[in-house]
Residue, then its C-alpha position, 0 to 999 in steps of 0.5 A: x088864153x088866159x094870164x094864168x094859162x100862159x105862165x103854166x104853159x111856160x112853166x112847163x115849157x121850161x121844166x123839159x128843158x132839164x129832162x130834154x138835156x138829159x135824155x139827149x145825153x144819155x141817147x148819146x152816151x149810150x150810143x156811143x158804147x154801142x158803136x164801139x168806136x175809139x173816138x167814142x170809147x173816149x165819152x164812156x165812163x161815169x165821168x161823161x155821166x157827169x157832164x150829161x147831168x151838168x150840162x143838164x142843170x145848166x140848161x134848166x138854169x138858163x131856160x127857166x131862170x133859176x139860177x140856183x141850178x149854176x153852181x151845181x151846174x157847172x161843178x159836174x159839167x166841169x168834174x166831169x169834163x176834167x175826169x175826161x180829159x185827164x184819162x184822154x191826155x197823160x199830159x193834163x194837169x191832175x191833183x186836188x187842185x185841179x178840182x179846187x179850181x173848178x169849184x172856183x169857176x163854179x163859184x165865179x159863174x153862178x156869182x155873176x148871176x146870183x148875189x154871192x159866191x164870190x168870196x168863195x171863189x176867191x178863196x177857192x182860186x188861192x187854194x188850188x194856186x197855193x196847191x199848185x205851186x207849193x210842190x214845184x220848189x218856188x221859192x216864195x212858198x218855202x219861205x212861207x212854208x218855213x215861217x208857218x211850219x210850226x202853226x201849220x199843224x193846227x190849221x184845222x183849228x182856224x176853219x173850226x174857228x171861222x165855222x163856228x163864227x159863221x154860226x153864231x154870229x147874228x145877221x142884220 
């Protein structure tokens, strides 16, 4: 065989692994709502859909090396097992930054294999932290609250600001 075949072989090999991850699943998914159990009514819904397609694209991503799969990877598997637990436990912490938080993590496991993303997981963390605990009366965050009231209605302006400073900066 020779060098060429080889790494077409290999190729394919790990082009099923998304398609492979995927059927298992969606077999399993649809099972489950065929044996009408109550452990198994817990995996029905779009979010189980959800986690079928993130775990998928994290298995490409480890099988095949193509880490760009990470990122998208780990935000379904991780939406989609939050919407789970949050419909299965009435306990389970709910909100906007609940999802912020798993963008973090997204952002903090793709980065550990990819250059960047990082920041951005910093960024996400202070979000859903700042959303966490901004409702709950600590008193740090009314102090701040308080001090930024009046330019807090123009925020919007600041990420305005941020893209098109993004855009129109020139990379070396």
């Amino acid at each position: 065989m020779s060098k060429r075949e080889t790494e077409d072989a290999t190729i394919m090999k790990t082009r099923t692994v998304f398609a492979g991850i995927l059927f298992i699943g969606l077999g399993l998914y649809f099972l489950a709502g065929q044996l009408e159990s109550p452990l198994f009514h817990f995996f029905q819904g779009w979010p189980a859909l959800l986690a079928i397609c993130g775990a998928a694209l994290l298995g490409q991503a480890h099988a095949a090396r193509e880490y760009a799969y990470l990122f998208p990877g780990f935000l379904l598997l991780g939406f989609g097992v939050e919407l789970l637990l949050a419909s299965a436990f009435s306990a389970w912490p709910r909100g906007v930054n609940m999802f912020f938080f798993l963008i973090a993590l997204a952002f903090f496991a793709s980065s550990r294999k990819q250059k960047g993303g990082a920041g951005f997981g910093v960024l996400f963390l202070l979000l859903a932290v700042v959303l966490t605990f901004s409702g709950r009366g600590q008193p740090f965050f009314h102090l701040v609250q308080a001090g930024l009231s009046s330019v807090w209605k123009f925020w919007p302006l600041g990420l305005i600001a941020i893209g098109v400073y993004l855009l129109w900066t020139r990379r070396k």
